[in-house]
N, C-alpha and C positions, 0 to 999 in steps of 0.2 A: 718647522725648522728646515732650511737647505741645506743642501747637499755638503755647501761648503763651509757651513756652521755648522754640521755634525761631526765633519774631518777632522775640524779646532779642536772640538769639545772632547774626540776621540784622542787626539796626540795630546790634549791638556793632562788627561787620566793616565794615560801609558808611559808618557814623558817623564824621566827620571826627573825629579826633583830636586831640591837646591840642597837640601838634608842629605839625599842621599849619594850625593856624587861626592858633598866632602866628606862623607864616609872612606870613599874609596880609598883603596890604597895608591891607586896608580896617577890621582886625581891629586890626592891630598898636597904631593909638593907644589901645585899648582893652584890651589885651591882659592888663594888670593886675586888671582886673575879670571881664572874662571867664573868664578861665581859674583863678578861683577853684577851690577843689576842691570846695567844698560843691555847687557849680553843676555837677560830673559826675556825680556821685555818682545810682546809681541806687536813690528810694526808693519809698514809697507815695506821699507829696506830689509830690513832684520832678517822677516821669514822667507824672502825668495832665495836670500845669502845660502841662509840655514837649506835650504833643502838643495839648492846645488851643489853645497858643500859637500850635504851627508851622501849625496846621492853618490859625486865624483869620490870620495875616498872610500864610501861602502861596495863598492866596485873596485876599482885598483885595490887595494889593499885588504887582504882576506884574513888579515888577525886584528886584532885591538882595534878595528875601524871605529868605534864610539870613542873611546879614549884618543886617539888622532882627531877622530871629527872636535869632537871636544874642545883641544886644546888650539886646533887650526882655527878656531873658531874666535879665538881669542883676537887674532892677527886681521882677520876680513870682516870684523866684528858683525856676524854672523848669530842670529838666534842659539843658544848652547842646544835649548831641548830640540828643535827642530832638528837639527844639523843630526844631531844623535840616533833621533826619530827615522830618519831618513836614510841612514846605513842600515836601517834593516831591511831595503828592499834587497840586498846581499844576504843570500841566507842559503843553506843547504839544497833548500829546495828550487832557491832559483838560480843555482851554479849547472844544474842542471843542463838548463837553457846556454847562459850567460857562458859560461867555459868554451863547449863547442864552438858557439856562434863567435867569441873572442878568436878564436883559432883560425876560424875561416874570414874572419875578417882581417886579419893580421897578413895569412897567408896570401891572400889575392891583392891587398896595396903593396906587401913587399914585392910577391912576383912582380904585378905592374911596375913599380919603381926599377926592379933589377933589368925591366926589358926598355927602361928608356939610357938612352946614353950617360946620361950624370948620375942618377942615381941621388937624389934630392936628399933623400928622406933615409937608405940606408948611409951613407955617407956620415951626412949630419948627426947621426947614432953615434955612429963610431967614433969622429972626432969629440964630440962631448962629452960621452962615456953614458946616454942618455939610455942604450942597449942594456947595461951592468945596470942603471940604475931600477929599469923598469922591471929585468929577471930578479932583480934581487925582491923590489918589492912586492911584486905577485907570487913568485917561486916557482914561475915557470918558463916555459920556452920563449924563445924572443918575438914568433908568431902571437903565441895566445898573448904574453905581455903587452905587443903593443896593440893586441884588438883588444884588451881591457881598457888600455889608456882611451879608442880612441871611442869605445863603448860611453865609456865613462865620461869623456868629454861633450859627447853626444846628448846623455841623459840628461848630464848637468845643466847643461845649454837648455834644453826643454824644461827642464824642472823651473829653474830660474822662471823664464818667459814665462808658461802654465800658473807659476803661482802669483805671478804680479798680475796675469790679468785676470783669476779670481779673485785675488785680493780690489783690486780695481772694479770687478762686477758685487763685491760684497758693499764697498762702500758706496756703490750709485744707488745701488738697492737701501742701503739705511738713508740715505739721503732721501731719495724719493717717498719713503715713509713717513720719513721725519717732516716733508713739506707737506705730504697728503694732508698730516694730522695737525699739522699748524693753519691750514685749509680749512678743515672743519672746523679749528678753534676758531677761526676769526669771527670777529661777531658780523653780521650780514648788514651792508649798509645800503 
């Protein structure tokens, strides 16, 4: 089995179920929309949605990010389990990492930006109110928030790309299988 048939096989087992997400409570008013089928459904579009989804909100946002993944999921119709699946590369032990390195990435684009004359990017904050929205979401300083944002933006982007072209080397692979063996079936003439 490969590498990238075993990932599947792995987040198929771990992946909340349809049962059990309309259990939930935070789930259940939504639970019409969610638990759509198109929205489990494992395809080429679906699962790269799904894992840039969970990656960018399992990052930015450090409470309920399965139930957000979830429901955003609904909107970029997005894989549910994936998406979900993929907010837990956010976890205790990788804030670790992830916090520090959001800080110093925050801190050295905004200095850069404060040493150029316009000020692009804090400006642009301020007038949208883009500043208030991202401390509120993280619940931290305006450094470490926007180097989660642009963390998370970052990962997202890779997740995406990463998983279309496994997914894209998983189907050349059953392809080329599938014609090896139509190969042997033919009768020899």
């Amino acid at each position: 089995m490969s590498s990238a048939a075993g990932v599947i096989d792995w987040l198929r087992r771990r992946a909340p179920t349809r049962e059990s997400l309309e259990a939930n409570r935070f789930v259940r008013p939504f639970a019409h929309r969610v638990l759509r089928s198109d929205l489990w459904r494992f395809n080429r579009r679906s699962v790269p949605r799904g894992i840039a989804l969970g990656l960018f909100v399992g990052i930015l946002i450090p409470f309920a990010h399965s139930a957000v993944a979830a429901l955003t999921a609904v909107f970029v119709r997005a894989n549910v389990p994936v998406a979900i699946a993929a907010t837990w590369t956010s976890n205790p032990a990788t804030w670790v990492i992830i916090f520090p390195a959001a800080y110093e990435i925050g801190e050295v684009l905004l200095h850069l930006d404060r040493m150029t004359g316009v000020a692009p990017i804090s400006e642009t904050m301020q007038q949208t109110q883009t500043d208030h929205l991202l401390q509120s979401l993280t619940g931290k300083g305006l450094e470490t928030a926007f180097g989660l944002f642009v963390i998370a933006t970052v990962l997202a982007a890779a997740g995406y790309l990463a998983s279309g072209l496994v997914w894209r080397l998983m189907v050349a692979r059953k392809r080329r299988a599938r014609l090896a063996q139509a190969r042997i079936a033919e009768p020899a003439g």
